[in-house]
Structures are given as C-alpha cells and as structure tokens.
N, C-alpha and C positions, 0 to 999 in steps of 0.2 A: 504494500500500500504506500501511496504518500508519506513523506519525512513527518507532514504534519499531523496525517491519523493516526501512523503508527506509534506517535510521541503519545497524543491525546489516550491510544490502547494502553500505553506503557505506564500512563497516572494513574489510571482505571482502575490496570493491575494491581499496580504495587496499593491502594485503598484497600483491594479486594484479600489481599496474598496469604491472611492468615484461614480463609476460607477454604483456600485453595491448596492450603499446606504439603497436605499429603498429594499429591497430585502433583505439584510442580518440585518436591522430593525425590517422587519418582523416578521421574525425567529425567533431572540434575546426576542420580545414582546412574543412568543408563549412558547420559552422556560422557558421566566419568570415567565408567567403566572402559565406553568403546575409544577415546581419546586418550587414555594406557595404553591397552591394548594396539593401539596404529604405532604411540608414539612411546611407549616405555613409560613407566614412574614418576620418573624425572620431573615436576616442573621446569625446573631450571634449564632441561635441556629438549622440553615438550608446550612450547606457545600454545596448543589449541588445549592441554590440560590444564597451563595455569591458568587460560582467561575462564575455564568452566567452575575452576577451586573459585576464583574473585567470586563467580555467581554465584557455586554454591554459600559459601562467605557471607553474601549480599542477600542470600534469603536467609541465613541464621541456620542452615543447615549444620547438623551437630558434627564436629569434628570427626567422630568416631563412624558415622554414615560415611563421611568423605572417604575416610582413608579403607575402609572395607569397600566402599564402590573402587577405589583404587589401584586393592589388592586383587579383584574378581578381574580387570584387567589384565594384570601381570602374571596373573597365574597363580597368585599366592594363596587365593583364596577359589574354591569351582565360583563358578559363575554360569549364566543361561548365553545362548548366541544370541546377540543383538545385531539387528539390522536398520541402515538408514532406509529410509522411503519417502518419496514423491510423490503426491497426486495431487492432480490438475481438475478443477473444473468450472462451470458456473452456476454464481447466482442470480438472485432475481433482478430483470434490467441489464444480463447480458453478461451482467461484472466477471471480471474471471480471477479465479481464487486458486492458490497455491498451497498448498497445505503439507508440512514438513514431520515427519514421524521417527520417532526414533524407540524402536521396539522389540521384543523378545516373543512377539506372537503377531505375525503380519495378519493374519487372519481376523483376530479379533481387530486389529486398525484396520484393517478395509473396511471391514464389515461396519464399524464404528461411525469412521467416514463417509460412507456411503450413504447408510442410513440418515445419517443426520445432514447432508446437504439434499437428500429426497426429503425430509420431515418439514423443512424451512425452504422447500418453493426454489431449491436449485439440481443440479445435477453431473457425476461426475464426469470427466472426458478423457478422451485417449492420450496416454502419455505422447507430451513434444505438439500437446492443443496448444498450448501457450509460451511456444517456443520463441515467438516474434513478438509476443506481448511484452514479456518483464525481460529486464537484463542482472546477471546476479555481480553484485558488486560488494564489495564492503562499506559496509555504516555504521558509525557510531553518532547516538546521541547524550548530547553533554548539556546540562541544563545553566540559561540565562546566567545566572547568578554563582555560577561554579565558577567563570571564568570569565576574562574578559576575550574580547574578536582578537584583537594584535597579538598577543601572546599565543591565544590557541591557534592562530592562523600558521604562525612560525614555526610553532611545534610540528602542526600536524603535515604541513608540504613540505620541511625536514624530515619528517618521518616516512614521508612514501606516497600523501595524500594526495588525490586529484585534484577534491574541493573543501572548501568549508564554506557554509549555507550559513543566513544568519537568517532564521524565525522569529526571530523578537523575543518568544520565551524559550526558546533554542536554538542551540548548534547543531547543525548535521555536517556531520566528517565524513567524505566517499572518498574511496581507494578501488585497485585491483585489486582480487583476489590474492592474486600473490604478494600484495604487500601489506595484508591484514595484519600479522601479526606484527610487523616493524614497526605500520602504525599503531597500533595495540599498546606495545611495547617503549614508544614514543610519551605517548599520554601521560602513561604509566610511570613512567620514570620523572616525566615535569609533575607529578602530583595533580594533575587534570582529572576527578572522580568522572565516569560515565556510567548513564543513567542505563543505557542499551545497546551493547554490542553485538553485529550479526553481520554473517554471511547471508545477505539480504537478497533476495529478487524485487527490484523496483522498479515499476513498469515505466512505460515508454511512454507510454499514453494514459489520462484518465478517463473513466467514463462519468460524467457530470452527471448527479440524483438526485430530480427537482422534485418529484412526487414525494412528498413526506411517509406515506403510508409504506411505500418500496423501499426509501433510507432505511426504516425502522428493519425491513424483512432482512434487508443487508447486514445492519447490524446485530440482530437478533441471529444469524446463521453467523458471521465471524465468531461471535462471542460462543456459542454454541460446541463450535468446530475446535474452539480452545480449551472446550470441557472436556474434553474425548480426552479416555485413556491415550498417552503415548504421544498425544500431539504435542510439538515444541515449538512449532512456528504458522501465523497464517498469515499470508502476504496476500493481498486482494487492490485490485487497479480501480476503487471508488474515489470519487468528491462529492463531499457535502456542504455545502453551505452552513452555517452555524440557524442562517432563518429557516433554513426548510428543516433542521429538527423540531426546533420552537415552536413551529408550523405544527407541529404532531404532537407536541405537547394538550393535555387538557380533555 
C-alpha cells in the first residue's frame, strides 16, 4: 500500500498489539527461526536476524521465546519446516492485495486466505497477477519527531538509500533490495529509532476509493487478512481520502 496507509496501518497496530499478542508472537518465532536457519545464529554476522530480534524486542517479546525460536533455526533445538509464501489477489473496486505468509502449514494459510478474501467481497489470483502492479523495494518508516529531514537524509543516501519522503508526520526511506540491510544498519548505528521496516511491495499505481461504503469493504478485508494465522505482511495499491471515511462515518 501507500507510504501513507501503511504508516496510518502501522499506528492502528501498535494501539491494537496487546490484542494481538499471541499472534504477532507467533510470527516473530517463525520468522526467527527461518532467518537462523538461511543465515546462522549470529546477529552480528546475520542482518535479516538482527532486524527480526529489534522486532521481536519492539513487541516485548520475552527473551527466552527469542533465543528458543533461535535455537529451532540452528539446529539446537527440532523445530517444524517453515515456508515463505505469496499470494496475490483482489478486493473490492478492483484493489489488488498482496499478502505475505510465513508458515509451518501452507495448507491451513491458503485455506485461511482464501476464505477470508471470499468472506469480505474479494478474490484470490494466479501467482505473477500483480507482477506489473507493485515493485518490491525496501522501506522504512521513521516517525516526525524521531528525527529531523537533514540529518536523516544524510544518513540514509550514505547508507545505500534511493529516497527519503517527507509526510509531514513521517519519513519514508526507499532503497534496493540489496541495500536493505546497509541501510538498516545505517539508521541503526546514527540512533534513528524506526517505526516499520520491510521488504515492501509498493505499487506503481493507486487505485483512488470515492464510494465510502467500498473504502470500509477494503479496509475491513486488509484488517481481516492480518488476522489470519501466519500472515506477516498485506500490501494493497488503495487511496482514501481522509473525507470519504468521515463520509461512512454515523
């Protein structure tokens, strides 16, 4: 989605996240596990494990979950196969929605997602439907008041970045993929706290959503799709105007 929904998703969250505990728990154990397991133990010498430890960190995940998701990577500990997964499709008004899984039972995540974008007025599509829609980049967002523009500007095209975005109540930082973790590792080092790190798909184009009652179906199925077992990421190419929710209000 946009730098500016997905910031708006990402305040949502973190209000919502003691609800959500066990479930974004989950996740965080699966991602650590399989981010071992690619890259070894190591922090120090594994980027895609330390930025998953900051998150787990960042939700208060307990030390002792980290290092046992840790150990089921390395071997230390058995652990289940985990698999990444992709699926593509759309909601209501066309939107097209991306939806990132990272799981120990593909089965129950299809089933999961599938269901629930049929329940909420959308449908999924054939892997490489939305090949030309999104492009997958690196972004980080960093909030107003963490930092200021000249300093994090410096940082972040030192570090590897393409761009820094100024939103008013945030920063959006884009890089290539290959230079995620430099910049990552960038931030990190100048003391720049970030709100939401991701290997993002960010679409090309948005699809603009005047009818109030259709915004609601869109956001009512993102939020949805984020409740499913296993989901870790939903990326969807909407704009809303802030009048046409208000509009739905009442």
């Amino acid at each position: 989605m946009s730098g500016h929904s997905k910031w708006a998703t990402t305040k949502r969250h973190k209000a919502a996240v003691d609800a959500k505990r066990g479930k974004i728990f989950a996740v965080l154990s699966k991602e650590l596990t399989l981010a071992a397991r690619q890259g070894g133990g190591d922090p120090e010498f594994n980027p895609r494990l330390r930025t998953w430890i900051s998150k787990a960190k960042g939700a208060n995940m307990p030390a002792d979950n980290i290092e046992r998701a840790i150990q089921k990577g390395t071997g230390e500990l058995p652990g289940e196969t985990i698999e990444e997964l992709t699926y593509e499709g759309y909601g209501p008004g066309g939107v097209g929605v991306i939806v990132e899984v990272t799981t120990d039972n593909k089965n129950r995540s299809a089933s999961g997602v599938r269901s629930t974008f049929t329940k909420h007025g959308g449908n999924l599509a054939q892997s490489g439907a939305l090949a030309h829609t999104f492009q997958r980049r690196g972004q980080f967002l960093i909030a107003r008041e963490a930092t200021a523009e000249d300093p994090l500007m410096e940082v972040a095209l030192e570090g590897g970045a393409e761009d820094v975005l100024n939103h008013g109540d945030h920063f959006e930082v884009l890089c290539a993929l290959a230079d995620f973790d430099k910049v990552s590792q960038a931030l990190e080092q100048a003391g720049i706290p970030v709100e939401s790190a991701e290997l993002a798909y960010l679409p090309h184009t948005l699809v603009p959503l005047t009818d109030p009652d259709q915004a609601q179906q869109v956001l009512r199925l993102i939020d949805a799709l984020e409740e499913v077992e296993d989901v870790k990421n939903v990326f969807a190419n909407y704009d809303i105007e802030e009048t046409v929710l208000s509009g739905s209000e009442g």
